[in-house]
C-alpha positions in Angstrom: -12.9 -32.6 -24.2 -13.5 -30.1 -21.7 -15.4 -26.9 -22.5 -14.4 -23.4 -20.5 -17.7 -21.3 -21.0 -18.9 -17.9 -18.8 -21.4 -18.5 -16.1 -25.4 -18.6 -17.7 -24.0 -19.8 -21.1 -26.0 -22.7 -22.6 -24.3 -26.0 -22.9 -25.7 -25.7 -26.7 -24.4 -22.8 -27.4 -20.7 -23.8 -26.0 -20.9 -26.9 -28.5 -22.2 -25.0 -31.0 -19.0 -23.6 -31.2 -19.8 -20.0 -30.4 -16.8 -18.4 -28.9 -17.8 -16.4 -25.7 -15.5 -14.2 -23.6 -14.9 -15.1 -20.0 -14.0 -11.3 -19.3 -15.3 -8.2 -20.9 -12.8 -6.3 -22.6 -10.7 -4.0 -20.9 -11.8 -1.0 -22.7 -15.2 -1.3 -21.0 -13.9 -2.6 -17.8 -13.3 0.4 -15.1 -11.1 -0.8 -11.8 -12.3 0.3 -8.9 -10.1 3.4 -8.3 -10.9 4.7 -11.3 -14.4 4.6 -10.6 -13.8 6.4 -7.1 -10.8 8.8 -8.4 -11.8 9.4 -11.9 -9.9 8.5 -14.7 -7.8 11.4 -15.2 -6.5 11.3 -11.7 -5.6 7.6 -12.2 -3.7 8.3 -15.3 -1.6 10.6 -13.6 -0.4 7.4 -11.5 -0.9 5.9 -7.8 1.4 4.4 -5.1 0.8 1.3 -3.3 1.1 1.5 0.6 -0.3 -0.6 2.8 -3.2 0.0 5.4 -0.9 -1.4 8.2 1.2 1.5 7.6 -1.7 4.8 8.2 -3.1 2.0 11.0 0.1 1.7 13.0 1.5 5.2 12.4 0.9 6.2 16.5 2.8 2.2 17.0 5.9 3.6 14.7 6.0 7.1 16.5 5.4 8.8 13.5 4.2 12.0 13.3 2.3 13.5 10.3 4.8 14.7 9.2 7.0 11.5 9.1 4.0 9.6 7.6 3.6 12.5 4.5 8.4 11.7 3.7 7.7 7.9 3.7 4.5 8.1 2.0 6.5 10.5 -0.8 9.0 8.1 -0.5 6.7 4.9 -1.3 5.6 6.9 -4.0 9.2 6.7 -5.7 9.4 2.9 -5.0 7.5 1.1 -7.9 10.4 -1.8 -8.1 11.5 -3.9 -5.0 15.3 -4.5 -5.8 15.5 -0.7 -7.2 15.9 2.3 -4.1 13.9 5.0 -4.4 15.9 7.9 -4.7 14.0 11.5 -4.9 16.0 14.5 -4.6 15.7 16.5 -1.1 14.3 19.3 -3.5 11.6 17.3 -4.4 10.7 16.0 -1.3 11.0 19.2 -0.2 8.4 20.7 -3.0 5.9 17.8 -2.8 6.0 18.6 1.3 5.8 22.5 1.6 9.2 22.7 3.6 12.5 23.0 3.2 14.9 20.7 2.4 16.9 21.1 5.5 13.6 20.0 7.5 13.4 17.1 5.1 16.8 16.3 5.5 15.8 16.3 9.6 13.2 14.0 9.1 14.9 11.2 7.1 17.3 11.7 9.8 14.8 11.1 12.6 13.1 8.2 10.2 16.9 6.6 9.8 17.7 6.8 13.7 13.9 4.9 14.2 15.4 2.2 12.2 12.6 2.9 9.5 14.6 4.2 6.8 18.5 3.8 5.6 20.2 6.4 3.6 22.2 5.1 0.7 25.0 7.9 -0.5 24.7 8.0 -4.8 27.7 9.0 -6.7 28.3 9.8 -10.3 31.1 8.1 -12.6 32.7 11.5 -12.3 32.8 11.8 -8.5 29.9 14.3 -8.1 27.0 13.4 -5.7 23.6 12.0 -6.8 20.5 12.1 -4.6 20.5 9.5 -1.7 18.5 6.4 -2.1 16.7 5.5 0.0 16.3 1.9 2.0 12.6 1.6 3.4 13.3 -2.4 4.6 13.6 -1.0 8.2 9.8 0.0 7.5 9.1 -3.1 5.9 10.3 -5.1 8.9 8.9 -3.5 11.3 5.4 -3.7 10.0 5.7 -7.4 9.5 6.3 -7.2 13.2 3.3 -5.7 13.7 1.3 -7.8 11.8 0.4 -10.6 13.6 -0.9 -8.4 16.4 -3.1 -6.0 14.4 -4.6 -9.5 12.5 -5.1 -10.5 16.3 -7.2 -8.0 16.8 -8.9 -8.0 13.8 -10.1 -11.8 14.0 -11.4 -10.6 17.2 -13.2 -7.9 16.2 -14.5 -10.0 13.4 -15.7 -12.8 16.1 -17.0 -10.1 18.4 -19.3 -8.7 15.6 -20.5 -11.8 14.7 -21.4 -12.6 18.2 -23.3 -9.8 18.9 -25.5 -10.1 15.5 -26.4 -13.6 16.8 -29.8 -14.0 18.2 -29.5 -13.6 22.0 -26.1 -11.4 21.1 -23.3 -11.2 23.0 -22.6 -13.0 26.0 -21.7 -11.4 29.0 -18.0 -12.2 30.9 -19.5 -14.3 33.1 -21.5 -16.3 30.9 -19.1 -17.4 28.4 
């Protein structure tokens, strides 16, 4: 019989019987954002958006204003097969602008390929907010990707180089 016990647990004690947690409870764990946010702010919820996305933003010709719609957008996508699908109006009162300007810039975002509007319509016939496709995004960052991880191995290898006693060698040397 195999015995799972935490790290610096005697062997004893683990025959003895003694049942001892591998994780402290939850109640006294605190996850890293909540320790740099607070708790309060993390209650109020959080989106998940990648790195590659604020790193590439100049690569995806977005300006910050693009980059604040599909960040608001993210923010509405918690489910992969379900659309996000904010109203203009609230796009328009998380951004500060109107909701024609919004309306512009999902229309610049959709002609970049990033983002596909999806018409909504209710059972009676009336309209519903747009959804809104973000796979164009999501391509187009996994494009990216192996070039940005390029550069980032060689970063990596470059700093690890120069911390090496005699540090880095020069063009010619190599």
């Amino acid at each position: 019989m195999s015995i799972v016990r935490e790290k610096g647990v005697s062997e004893e004690a683990a025959k003895a019987g003694e049942i001892v947690p591998l994780r402290p409870a939850k109640a006294k764990q605190k996850q890293a954002s909540e320790k740099k946010w607070g708790q309060a702010v993390m209650k109020l919820g959080f989106s998940i958006v990648p790195s590659l996305l604020l790193r590439a933003q100049q690569r995806l010709g977005l300006n910050p204003t693009h980059l604040a719609v599909l960040l608001q957008l993210a923010d509405y996508w918690w489910d992969e097969a379900r659309k996000p699908y904010p109203s203009k109006k609230a796009l328009s009162e998380r951004l500060g602008i109107g909701p024609r300007q919004v309306q512009r810039y999902i229309a610049e975002l959709e002609a970049a390929g990033l983002v596909k509007r999806i018409e909504r319509r209710a059972a009676h016939k009336g309209k519903l907010s747009n959804a809104y496709d973000l796979s164009g995004l999501v391509e187009r960052l996994s494009q990216l990707e192996p070039e940005f991880r390029e550069v980032q191995a060689e970063t990596k290898a470059m700093n690890r180089e120069v911390s090496q006693r005699g540090g880095r060698k020069k063009r010619g040397e190599r």
